[in-house]
C-alpha positions as CSV (number, residue, x, y, z in Angstrom):
1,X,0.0,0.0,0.0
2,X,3.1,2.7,1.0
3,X,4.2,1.7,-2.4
4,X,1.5,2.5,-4.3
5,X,0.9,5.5,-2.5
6,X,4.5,6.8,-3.3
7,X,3.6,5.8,-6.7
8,X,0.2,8.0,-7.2
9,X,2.2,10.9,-6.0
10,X,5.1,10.7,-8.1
11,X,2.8,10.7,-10.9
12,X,0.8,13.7,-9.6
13,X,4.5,15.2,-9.1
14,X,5.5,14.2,-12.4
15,X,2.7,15.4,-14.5
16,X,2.6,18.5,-12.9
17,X,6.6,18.9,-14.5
18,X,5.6,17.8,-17.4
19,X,2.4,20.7,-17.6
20,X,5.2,23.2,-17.1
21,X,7.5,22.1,-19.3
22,X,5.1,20.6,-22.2
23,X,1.9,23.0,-22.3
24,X,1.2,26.8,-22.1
25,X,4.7,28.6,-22.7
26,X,6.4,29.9,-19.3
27,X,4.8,32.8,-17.9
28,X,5.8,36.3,-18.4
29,X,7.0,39.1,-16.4
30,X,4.4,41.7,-15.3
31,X,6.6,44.6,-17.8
32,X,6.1,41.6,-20.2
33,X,2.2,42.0,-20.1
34,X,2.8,45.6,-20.2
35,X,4.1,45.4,-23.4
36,X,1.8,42.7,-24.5
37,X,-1.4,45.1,-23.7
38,X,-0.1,47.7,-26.0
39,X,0.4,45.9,-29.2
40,X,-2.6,43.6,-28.4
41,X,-4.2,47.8,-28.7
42,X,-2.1,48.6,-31.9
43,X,-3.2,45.6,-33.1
44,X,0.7,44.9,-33.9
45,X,1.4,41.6,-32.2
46,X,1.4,38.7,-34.3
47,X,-0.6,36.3,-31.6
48,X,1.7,37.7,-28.7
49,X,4.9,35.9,-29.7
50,X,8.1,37.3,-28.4
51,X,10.9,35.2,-30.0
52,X,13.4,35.7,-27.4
53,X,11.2,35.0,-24.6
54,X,9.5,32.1,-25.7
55,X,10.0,28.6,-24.2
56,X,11.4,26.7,-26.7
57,X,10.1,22.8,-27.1
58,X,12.1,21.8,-29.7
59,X,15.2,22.4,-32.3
60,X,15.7,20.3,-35.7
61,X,18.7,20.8,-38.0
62,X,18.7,19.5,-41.7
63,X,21.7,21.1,-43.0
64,X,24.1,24.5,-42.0
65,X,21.2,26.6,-43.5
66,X,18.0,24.8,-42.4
67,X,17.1,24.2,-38.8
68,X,13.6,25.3,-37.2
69,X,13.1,25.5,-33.6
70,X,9.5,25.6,-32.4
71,X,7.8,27.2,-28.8
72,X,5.1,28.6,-27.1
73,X,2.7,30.6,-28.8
74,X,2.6,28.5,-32.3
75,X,6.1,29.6,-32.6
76,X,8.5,27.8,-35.6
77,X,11.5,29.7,-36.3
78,X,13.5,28.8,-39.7
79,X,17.3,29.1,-38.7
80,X,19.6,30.3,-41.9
81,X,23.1,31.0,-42.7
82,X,24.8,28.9,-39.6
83,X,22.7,29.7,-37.1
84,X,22.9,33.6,-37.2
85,X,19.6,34.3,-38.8
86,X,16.0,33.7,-38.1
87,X,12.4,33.9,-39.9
88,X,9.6,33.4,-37.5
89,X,6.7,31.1,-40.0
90,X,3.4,31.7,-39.7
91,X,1.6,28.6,-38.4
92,X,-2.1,30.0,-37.9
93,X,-2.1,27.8,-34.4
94,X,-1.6,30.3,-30.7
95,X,-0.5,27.0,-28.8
96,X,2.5,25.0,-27.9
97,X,4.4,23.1,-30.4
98,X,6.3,20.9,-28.7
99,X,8.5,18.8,-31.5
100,X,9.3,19.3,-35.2
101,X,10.4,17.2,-37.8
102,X,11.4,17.5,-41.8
103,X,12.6,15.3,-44.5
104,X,13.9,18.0,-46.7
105,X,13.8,21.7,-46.2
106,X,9.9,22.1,-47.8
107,X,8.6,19.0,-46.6
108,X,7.4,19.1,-43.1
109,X,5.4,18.2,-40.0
110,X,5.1,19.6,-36.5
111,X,2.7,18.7,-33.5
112,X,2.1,19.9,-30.2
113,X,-0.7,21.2,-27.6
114,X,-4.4,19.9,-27.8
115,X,-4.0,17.5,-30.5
116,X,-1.8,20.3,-33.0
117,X,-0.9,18.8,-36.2
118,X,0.5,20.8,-39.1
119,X,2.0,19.9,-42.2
120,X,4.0,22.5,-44.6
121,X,4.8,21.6,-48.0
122,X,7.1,24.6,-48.9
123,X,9.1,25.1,-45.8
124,X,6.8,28.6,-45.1
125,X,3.2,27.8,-44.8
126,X,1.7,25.4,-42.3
127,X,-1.9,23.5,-42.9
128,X,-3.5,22.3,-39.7
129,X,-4.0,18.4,-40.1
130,X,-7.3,17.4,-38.2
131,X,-7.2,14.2,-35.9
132,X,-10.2,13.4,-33.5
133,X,-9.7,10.8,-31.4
134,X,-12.1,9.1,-29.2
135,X,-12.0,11.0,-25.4
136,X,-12.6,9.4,-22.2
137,X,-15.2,10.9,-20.2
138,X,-12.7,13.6,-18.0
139,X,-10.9,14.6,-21.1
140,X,-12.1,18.1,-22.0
141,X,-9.8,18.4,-24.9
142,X,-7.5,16.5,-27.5
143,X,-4.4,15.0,-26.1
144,X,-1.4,16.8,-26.2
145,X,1.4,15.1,-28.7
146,X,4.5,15.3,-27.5
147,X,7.2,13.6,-29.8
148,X,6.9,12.8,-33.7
149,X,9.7,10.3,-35.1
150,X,9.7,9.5,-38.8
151,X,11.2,6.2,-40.1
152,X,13.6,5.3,-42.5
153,X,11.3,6.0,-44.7
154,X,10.4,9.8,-44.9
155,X,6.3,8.5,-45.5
156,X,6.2,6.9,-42.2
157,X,5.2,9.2,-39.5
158,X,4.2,8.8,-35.6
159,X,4.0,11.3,-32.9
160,X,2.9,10.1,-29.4
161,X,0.8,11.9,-26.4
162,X,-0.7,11.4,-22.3
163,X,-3.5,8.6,-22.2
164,X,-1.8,6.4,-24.3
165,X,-2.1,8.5,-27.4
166,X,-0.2,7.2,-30.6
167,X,-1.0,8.1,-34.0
168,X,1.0,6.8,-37.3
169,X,0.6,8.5,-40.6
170,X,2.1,6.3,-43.7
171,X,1.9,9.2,-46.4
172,X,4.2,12.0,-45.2
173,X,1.6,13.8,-42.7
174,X,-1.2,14.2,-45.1
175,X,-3.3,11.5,-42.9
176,X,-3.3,9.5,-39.6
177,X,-4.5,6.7,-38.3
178,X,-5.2,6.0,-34.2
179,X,-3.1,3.3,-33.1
180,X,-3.7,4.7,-29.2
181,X,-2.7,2.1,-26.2
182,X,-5.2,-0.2,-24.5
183,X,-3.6,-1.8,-21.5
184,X,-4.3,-3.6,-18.1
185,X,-3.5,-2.2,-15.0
186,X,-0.2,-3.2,-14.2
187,X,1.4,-1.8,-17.5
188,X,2.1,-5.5,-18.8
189,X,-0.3,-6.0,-21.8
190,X,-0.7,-3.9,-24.7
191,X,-3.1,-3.4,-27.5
192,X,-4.1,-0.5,-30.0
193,X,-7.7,-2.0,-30.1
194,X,-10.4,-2.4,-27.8
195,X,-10.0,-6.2,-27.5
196,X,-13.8,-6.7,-27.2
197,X,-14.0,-6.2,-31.2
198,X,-12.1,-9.3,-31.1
199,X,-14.2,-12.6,-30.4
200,X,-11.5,-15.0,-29.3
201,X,-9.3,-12.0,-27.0
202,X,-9.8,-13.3,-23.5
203,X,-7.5,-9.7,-22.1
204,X,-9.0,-7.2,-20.4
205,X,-8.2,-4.1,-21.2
206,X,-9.1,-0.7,-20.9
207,X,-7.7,2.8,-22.6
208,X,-4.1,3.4,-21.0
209,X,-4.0,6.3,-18.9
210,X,-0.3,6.8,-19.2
211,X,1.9,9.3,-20.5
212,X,3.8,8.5,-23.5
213,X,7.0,11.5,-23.5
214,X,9.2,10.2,-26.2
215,X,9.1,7.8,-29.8
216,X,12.1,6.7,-32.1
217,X,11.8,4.9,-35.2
218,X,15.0,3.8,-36.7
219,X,13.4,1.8,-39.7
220,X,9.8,1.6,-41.0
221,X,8.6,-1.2,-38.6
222,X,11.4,-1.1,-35.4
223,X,10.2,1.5,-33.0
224,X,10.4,2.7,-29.1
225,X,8.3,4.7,-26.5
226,X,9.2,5.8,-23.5
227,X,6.9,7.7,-20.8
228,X,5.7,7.5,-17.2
229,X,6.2,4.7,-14.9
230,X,9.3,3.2,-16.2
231,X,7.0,2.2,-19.3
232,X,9.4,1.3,-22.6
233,X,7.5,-0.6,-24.9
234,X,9.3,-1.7,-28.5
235,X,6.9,-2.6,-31.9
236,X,8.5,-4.3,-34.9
237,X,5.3,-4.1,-36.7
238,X,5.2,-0.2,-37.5
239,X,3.3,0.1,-33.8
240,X,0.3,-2.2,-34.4
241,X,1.5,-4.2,-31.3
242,X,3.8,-3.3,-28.2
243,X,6.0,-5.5,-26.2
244,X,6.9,-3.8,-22.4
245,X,10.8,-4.0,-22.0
246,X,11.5,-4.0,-18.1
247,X,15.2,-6.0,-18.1
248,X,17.0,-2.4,-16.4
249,X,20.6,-2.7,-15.1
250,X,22.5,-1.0,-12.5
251,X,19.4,1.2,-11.4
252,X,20.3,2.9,-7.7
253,X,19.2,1.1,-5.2
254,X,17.0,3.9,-4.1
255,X,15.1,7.1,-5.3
256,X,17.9,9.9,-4.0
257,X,20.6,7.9,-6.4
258,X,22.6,10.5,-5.0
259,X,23.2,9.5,-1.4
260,X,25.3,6.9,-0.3
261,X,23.4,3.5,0.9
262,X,24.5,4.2,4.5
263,X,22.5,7.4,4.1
264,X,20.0,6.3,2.7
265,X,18.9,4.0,4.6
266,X,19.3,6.2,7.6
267,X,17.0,8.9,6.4
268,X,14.4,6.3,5.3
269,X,14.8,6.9,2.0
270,X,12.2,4.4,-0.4
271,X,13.6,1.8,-2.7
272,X,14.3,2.4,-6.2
273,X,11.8,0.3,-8.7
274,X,11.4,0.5,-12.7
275,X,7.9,1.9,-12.0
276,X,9.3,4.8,-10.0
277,X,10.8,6.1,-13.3
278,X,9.8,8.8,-14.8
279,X,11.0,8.6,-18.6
280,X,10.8,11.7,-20.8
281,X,12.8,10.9,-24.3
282,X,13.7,8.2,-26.4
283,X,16.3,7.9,-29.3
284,X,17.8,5.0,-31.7
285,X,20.7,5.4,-34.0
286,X,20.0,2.0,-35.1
287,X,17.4,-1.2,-34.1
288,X,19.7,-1.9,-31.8
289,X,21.2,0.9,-30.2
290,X,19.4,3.7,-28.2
291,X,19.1,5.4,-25.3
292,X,16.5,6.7,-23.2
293,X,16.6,9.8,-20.4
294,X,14.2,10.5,-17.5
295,X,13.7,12.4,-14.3
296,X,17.0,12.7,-11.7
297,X,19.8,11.8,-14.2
298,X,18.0,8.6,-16.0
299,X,20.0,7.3,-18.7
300,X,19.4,4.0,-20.0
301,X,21.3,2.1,-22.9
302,X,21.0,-0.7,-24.8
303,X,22.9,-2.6,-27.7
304,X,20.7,-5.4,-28.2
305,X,17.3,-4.0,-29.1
306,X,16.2,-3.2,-25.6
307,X,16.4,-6.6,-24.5
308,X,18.8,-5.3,-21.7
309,X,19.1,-1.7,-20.9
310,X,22.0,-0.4,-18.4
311,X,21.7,2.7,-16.2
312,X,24.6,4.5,-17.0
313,X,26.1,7.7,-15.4
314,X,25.7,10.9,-17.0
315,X,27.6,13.1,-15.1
316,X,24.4,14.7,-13.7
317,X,21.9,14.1,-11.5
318,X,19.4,16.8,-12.9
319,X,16.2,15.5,-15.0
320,X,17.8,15.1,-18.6
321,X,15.2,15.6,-21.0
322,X,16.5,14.5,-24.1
323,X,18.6,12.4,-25.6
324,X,20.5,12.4,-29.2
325,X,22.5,9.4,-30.4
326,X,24.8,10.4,-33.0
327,X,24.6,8.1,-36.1
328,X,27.6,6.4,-37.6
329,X,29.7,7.5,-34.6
330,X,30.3,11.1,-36.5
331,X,30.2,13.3,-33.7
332,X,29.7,12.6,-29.8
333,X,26.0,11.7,-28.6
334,X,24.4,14.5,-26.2
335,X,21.7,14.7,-23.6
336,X,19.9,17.9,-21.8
337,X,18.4,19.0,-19.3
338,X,17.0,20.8,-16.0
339,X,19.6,23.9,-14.7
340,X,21.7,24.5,-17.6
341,X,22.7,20.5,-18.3
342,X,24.6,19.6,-21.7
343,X,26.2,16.4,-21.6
344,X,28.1,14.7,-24.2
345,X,29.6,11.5,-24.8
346,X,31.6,9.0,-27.0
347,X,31.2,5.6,-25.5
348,X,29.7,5.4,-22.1
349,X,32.0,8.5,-20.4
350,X,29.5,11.4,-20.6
351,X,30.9,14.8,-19.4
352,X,28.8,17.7,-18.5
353,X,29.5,21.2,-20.4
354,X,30.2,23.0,-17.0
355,X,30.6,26.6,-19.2
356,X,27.0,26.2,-20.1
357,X,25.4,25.2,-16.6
358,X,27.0,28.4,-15.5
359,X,25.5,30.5,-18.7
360,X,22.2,28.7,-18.9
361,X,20.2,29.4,-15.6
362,X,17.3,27.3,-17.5
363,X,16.6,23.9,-19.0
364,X,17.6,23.0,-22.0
365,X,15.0,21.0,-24.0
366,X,16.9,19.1,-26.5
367,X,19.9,19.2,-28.9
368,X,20.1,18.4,-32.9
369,X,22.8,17.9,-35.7
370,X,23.5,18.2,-38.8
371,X,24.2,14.7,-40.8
372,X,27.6,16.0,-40.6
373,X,27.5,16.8,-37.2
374,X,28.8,20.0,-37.3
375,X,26.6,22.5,-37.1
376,X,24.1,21.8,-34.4
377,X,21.0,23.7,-32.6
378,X,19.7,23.6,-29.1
379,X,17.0,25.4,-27.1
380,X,15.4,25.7,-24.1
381,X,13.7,27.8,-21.8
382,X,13.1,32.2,-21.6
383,X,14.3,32.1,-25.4
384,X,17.2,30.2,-25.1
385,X,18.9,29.1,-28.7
386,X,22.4,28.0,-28.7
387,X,24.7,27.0,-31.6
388,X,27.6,25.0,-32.1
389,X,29.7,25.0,-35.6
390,X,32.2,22.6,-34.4
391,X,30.3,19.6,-33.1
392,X,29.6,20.6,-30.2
393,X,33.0,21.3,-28.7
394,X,32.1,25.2,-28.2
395,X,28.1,26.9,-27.7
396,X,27.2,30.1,-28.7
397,X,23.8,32.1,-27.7
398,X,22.1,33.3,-30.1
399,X,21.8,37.1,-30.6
400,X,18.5,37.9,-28.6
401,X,17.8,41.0,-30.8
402,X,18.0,38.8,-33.7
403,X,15.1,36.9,-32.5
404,X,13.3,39.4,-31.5
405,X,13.4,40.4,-35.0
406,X,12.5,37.6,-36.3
407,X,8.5,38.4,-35.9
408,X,8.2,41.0,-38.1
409,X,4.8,42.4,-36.8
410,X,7.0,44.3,-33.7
């Protein structure tokens, strides 16, 4: 019963973090509304977006000159020229968008906040895609979506949200399918149909109230989730089913990873299990190497497909909230998160950018690369954009007046 009690409130905890870091943008100081009054009376704001204030969700490089990075507000900025200029897009959406993805500079899709999905065919315009999924009786609106992965082929599309949500388009964003969980209450069997529309399914199962933070696709059918209570499930059917993967090594043996046993134990400290884990992102250079972060440090890594996963240090214990494994071994693979945290790695020896957690007083959302993996774009919190030209090795902020230019309507 103490267990399941700690459980329920690390959930409420939990999904209160993830409300302030996934849904309305970060609020704004009271000069901020100020200002926000008097174009709202000028009629001069372009729906209230302040480029270098936003929170920013997420950051997605192509090439040296395309990457996007997308916010609060129904923000998506188009990063040019190395990272030194920007081009707010209009999206026609005032919410969150929480992740971005393309498969060449015209072609692509973004999701986010209430069930947000847009497509752009040119690179400049954005078409809302609508998706209705069946709600449960307390839902009021849409789920959010808070990853999108593609495949290996650019056609195959999924993006993933609370209550199970999972949707899959097969034709480059133009249409979805709902391909949302069904479980049983202890997180152990999965299905993406209600199993009473089949005649010989003896499971039970009912929709899947949990929160699903991060997807990965490496091919067309091989794919990943990762989300609230330790929950990593793996499909190798293109997400028609789900197998849970629970085999975790080298987990502390108790939920302050950060205090000797002795201590521990002497302050009463709870017991570490895979169900206490909080798990935010999910990435896979290949079907059988990936990675996944989560709350107090989490990093988990496998080699095999997921059939083991190892807790490995990062070199922080601050929630890391994304992870990026560098393909073909081209550059290091980096993770960020809460209080400034950039780590990198090559191998398992992850080392923290220490000049950054001093500059950043905010969380960084995520990192991405180039193919080359070069040039590089990460973002985070109060308008933070960072670039990096040399892999990584060195970070430079991105000019805030710049992005306040970018929105050409102040």
């Amino acid at each position: 019963m103490k267990r399941q009690i700690r459980l329920v409130w690390r959930h409420t905890a939990w999904s209160v973090l993830v409300a302030a870091l996934f849904t309305l943008s970060a609020c704004i100081e009271a000069a901020d509304e100020e200002v926000l009054r008097e174009l709202n009376e000028m009629g001069a704001s372009r729906g209230n977006v302040f480029p270098d204030r936003e929170d920013y969700y997420d950051a997605f490089v192509l090439d040296a000159n395309n990457a996007w990075v997308s916010g609060g507000r129904g923000l998506i900025l188009h990063v040019t020229n190395n990272g030194q200029d920007f081009t707010m897009l209009e999206t026609g959406v005032q919410k969150a968008i929480y992740e971005i993805d393309f498969a060449t500079a015209e072609d692509g899709v973004a999701v986010g906040q209430d069930g947000i999905v847009l497509k752009t065919d040119d690179g400049k315009t954005w078409t809302r895609i609508p998706i209705e999924l069946p709600l449960l009786d307390w839902q009021v609106a849409q789920p959010h979506y808070f990853a999108v992965s593609r495949g290996a082929d650019a056609q195959h599309i999924w993006a993933v949200g609370p209550v199970g949500a999972i949707i899959r388009s097969q034709d480059g964003g133009e249409t979805w399918e709902n391909l949302s969980l069904w479980c049983d209450m202890s997180f152990d069997n999965f299905a993406t149909s209600d199993p009473a529309d089949d005649p010989e399914s003896t499971l039970r199962l009912n929709p899947c109230d949990v929160t699903l933070n991060g997807v990965s696709f490496p091919t067309n059918t091989e794919g990943w989730v990762a989300g609230e209570f330790g929950i990593i499930l793996r499909t190798q059917d293109g997400g028609v089913t789900w197998q849970r993967q629970r085999n975790v090594h080298n987990l502390p043996k108790y939920t302050r990873p950060e205090l000797p046993e002795e201590e521990a134990i002497r302050q009463r400290i709870p017991p570490l299990y895979i169900e206490d884990l909080f798990l935010i992102d999910v990435d896979f250079r290949s079907a059988q190497d990936g990675y996944v972060t989560g709350e107090s440090g989490t990093l988990l890594q496998t080699t095999d497909a997921g059939e083991t996963w190892t807790n490995i240090p990062s070199g922080s214990f601050n929630t890391l909230l994304s992870v990026t494994a560098a393909p073909d071994n081209n550059r290091n693979d980096f993770a960020t998160g809460v209080l400034g945290t950039l780590a990198s790695a090559t191998g398992d020896s992850w080392q923290l950018d220490e000049n950054i957690r001093q500059d950043v007083l905010t969380w960084i959302r995520t990192a991405s690369f180039a193919p080359d993996g070069q040039f590089g774009v990460a973002c985070g919190g109060k308008g933070t954009v960072l670039v990096t030209t040399d892999s990584g090795k060195s970070w430079a902020t991105a000019d805030k007046a710049k992005l306040y230019a970018a929105n050409p309507s102040l």
